[in-house]
C-alpha positions, 0 to 999 in steps of 0.5 A: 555545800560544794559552793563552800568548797568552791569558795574556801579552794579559790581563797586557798589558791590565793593564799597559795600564791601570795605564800600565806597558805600556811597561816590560812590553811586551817581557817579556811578548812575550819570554817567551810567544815563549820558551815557545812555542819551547820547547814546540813545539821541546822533543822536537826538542831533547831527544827521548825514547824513550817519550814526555815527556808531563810535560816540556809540563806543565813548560814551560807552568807555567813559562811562564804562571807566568813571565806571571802574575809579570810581570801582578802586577809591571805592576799593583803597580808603577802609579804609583796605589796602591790596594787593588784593585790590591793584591789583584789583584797578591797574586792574580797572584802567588798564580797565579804562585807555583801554576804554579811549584809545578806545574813543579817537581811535573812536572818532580821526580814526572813529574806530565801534564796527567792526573796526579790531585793535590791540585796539579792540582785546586789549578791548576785552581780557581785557573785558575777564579779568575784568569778570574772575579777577573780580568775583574770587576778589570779592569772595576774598575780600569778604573773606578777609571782613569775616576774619577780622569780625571774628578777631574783634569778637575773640578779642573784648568784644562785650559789652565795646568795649575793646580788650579781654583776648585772645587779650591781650594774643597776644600783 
């Protein structure tokens, strides 16, 4: 559960800084208090006999894939394109698409948390990836954010609105 808002406040981070928070901010609430519901009900509403060990791994897939979907959504839809924002977008979608796979293995092969597979190893190193990948985009993006105030700032009269000296210099 703490991973699900872990996840959901990164993708809210992103989402901020690529000013679609607006448009994200309620998804991103709605599907990390679905999953949490889902998996601290789940026995409640179905219970099993022996035990569904498998059906958490399902609902925590679908659950962070669902987050991941939305992250690459919220940095892909900016109104600024760019390449960095790109990459991070093919990355989000790239996790997305890993923990989907993993809900289906979980729920179509009972697949836990300590079912060895190549999708588990697979979940794992991509997890890895998202932490590293994600902190250092996010360090570059808000960079890139900066820049472009300042660019605004060098070259529009804060008062009117209209391009200054040094902006009509260069055009």
């Amino acid at each position: 559960v703490l991973f699900y808002v872990g996840v959901a406040l990164v993708m809210l981070a992103f989402a901020v800084i690529s000013h679609t928070d607006r448009q994200l901010r309620a998804p991103l609430t709605i599907v990390a208090a679905i999953g949490l519901i889902a998996f601290v009900g789940w026995d409640f509403v179905f219970p099993a006999p022996e035990g569904s060990p498998f059906r958490y791994v399902a609902v925590s897939s679908l659950v962070v894939g669902c987050l991941y979907s939305l992250g690459a959504a919220g940095v892909l839809r900016s109104r600024h394109r760019s390449p960095l924002r790109k990459v991070l977008g093919a990355g989000f979608s790239a996790l997305a698409l890993c923990f989907f796979a993993r809900t289906y293995a979980s729920l179509a092969h009972g697949m836990t948390v300590f079912t060895p597979s190549v999708l588990q190893s697979l979940t794992v190193l991509m997890m890895l990836l998202a932490t590293i990948i994600g902190g250092v985009g996010f360090v570059l993006l808000a960079h890139e954010e900066s820049d472009q105030a300042i660019r605004i700032a060098a070259t529009t009269d804060p008062l009117t609105g209209l391009a200054n000296r040094r902006r009509f210099d260069e055009v």
